[in-house]
C-alpha positions in Angstrom: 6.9 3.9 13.5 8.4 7.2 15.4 6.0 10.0 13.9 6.7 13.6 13.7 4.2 16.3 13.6 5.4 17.8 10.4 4.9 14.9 8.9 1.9 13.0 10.4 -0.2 11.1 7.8 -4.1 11.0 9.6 -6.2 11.5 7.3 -8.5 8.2 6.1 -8.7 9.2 2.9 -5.4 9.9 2.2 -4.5 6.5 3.9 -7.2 5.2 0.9 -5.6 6.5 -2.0 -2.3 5.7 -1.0 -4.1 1.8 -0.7 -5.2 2.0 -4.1 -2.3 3.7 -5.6 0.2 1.4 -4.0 -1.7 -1.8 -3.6 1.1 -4.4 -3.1 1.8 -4.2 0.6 4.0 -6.5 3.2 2.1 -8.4 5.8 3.5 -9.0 9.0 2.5 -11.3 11.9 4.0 -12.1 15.2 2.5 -15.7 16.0 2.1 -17.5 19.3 5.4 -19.5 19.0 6.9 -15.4 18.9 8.0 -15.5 15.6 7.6 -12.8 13.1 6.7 -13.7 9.4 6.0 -11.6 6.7 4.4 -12.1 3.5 3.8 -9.8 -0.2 0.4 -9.9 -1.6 -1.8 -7.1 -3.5 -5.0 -5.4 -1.7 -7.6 -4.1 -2.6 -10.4 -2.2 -0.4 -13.8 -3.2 0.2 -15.2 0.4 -0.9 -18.7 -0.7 0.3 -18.1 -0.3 3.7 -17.2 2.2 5.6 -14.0 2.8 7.7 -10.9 1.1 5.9 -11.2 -2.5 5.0 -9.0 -4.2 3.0 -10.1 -7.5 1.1 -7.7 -9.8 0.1 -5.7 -13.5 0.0 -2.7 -15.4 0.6 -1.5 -18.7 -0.7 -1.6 -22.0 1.1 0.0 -22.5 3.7 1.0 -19.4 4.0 -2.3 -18.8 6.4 -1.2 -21.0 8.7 2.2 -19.7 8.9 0.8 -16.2 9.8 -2.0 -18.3 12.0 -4.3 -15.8 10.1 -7.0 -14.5 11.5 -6.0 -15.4 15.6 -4.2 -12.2 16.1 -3.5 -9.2 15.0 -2.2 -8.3 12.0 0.2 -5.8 10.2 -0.3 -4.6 6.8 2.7 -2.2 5.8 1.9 0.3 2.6 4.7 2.3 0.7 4.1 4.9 -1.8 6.8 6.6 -3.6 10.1 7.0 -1.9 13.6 8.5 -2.5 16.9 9.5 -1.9 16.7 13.6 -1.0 20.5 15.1 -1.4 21.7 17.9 0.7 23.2 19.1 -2.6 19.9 20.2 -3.5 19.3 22.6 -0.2 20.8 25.9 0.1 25.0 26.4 1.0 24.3 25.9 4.6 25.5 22.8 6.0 23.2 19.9 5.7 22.3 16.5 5.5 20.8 14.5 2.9 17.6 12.4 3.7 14.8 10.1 2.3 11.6 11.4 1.6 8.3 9.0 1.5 5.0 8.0 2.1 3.8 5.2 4.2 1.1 3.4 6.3 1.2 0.8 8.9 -2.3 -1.0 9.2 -3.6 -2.7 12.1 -6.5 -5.5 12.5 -7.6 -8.7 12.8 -8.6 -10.6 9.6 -12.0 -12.1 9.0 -11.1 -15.7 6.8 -13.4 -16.3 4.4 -15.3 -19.2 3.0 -14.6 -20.4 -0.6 -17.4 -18.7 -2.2 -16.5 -14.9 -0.8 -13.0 -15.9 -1.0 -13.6 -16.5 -4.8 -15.3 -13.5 -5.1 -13.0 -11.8 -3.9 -10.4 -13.3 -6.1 -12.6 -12.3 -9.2 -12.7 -8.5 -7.8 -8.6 -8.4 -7.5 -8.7 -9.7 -11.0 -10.8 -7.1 -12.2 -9.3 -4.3 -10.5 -6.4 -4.9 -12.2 -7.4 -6.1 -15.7 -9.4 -3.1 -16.1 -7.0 -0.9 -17.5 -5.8 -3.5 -20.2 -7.3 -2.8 -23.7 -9.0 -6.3 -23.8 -9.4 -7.2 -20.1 -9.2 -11.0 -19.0 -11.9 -11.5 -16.5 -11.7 -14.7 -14.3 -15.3 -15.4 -15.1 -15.2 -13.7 -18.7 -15.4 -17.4 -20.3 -17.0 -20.6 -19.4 -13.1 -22.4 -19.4 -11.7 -19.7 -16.8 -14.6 -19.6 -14.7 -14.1 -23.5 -14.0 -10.3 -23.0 -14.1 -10.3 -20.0 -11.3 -13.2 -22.5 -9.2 -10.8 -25.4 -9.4 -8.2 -23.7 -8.3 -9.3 -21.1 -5.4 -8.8 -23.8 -3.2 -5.1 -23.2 -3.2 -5.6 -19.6 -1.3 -7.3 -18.2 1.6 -9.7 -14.8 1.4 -10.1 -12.9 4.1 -11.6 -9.3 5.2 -9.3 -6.9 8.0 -11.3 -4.2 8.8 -8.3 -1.8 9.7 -8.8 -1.1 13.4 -5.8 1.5 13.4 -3.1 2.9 11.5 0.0 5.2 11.7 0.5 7.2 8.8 3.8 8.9 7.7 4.1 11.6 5.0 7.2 12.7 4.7 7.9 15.5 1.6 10.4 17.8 2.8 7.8 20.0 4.3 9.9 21.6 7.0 12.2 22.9 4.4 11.5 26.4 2.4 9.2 26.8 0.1 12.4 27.5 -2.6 14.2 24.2 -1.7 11.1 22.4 -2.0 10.9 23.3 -5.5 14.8 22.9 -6.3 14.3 19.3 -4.6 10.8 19.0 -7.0 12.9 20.1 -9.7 15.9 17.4 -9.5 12.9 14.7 -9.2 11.5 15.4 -12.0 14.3 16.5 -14.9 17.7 15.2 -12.5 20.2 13.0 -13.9 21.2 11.1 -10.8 17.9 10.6 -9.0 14.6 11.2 -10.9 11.1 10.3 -9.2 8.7 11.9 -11.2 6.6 9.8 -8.7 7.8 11.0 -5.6 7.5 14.7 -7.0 4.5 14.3 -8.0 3.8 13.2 -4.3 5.5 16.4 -3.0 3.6 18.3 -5.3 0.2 16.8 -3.4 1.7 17.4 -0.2 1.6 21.2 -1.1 -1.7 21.2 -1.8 -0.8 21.2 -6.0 -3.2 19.4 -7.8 -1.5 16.5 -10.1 
């Protein structure tokens, strides 16, 4: 990914939050036969250890498609994006743009034995349950606790401890500070293309607190 300065995302806990904000990333491997395959699956990080380290699993054979864990690894994360027109600028002439926030994630995966790897499976579960009014925990009954054991054998766990990244934060920061908030502005109340999302990510950019 070609960085800019302006727009240079370095920070490893804003590299986190965007993880947990945006936890469905695309994985990407280049495998010894030199061909690239890419996979969706959600993250989560291993908030025990230091660093970034991502936990998470993919679905058999998917493993041995990326030949996971025998080379590196990319893990591509996108918060919000969108189209940025030039209609919202000043009279000068422009161009219009994209604006977004994204992270590409380098490291080697550590595979997993079945009874981390279930683990592991439980803790995705309960990241994301947690917010429902009556949560369904994988091991919240006796019947899904034997259900999720019988059936973890289908996916593979593993650990990347994220060994380096490049981090791109792009929010219309080399524009005024009076087009910024016109562009903020069409975000959030526009007809054509509203991202209260993505203006709510400009608004962190400037140092707002949403």
């Amino acid at each position: 990914m070609r960085q800019n300065p302006s727009f240079v995302l370095a920070s490893d806990d804003a590299v986190k939050r965007l993880i947990r904000e945006n936890p469905w990333v695309t994985m990407v491997s280049h495998t010894d036969a030199g061909e690239l395959v890419a996979s969706h699956y959600p993250v989560v990080l291993d908030e025990a250890e230091e660093g970034i380290v991502l936990l998470s699993h993919v679905g058999r054979p998917d493993e041995l498609l990326h030949e996971l864990g025998r080379h590196e690894l990319l893990v591509i994360v996108q918060g919000p994006h969108g189209y940025i027109s030039p209609s919202w600028y000043d009279a000068k002439p422009a161009v219009p743009t994209w604006n977004f926030v994204v992270a590409h994630l380098h490291g080697t995966p550590e595979i997993l034995g079945d009874a981390e790897n279930l683990a592991v499976l439980d803790r995705l579960v309960d990241h994301f349950e947690e917010r429902m009014p009556e949560p369904r925990r994988m091991n919240g009954t006796e019947a899904n606790a034997a259900y999720a054991a019988r059936i973890v054998s289908g996916t593979v766990g593993f650990r990347m401890r994220v060994t380096r990244y490049t981090g791109k934060n792009k929010m219309s920061q080399n524009r005024p500070a009076e087009t910024v908030e016109r562009i903020i502005h069409e975000l959030e109340h526009g007809e054509h293309y509203a991202s209260p999302e993505l203006a709510r990510e400009m608004r962190r950019s400037r140092g707002e607190t949403v």
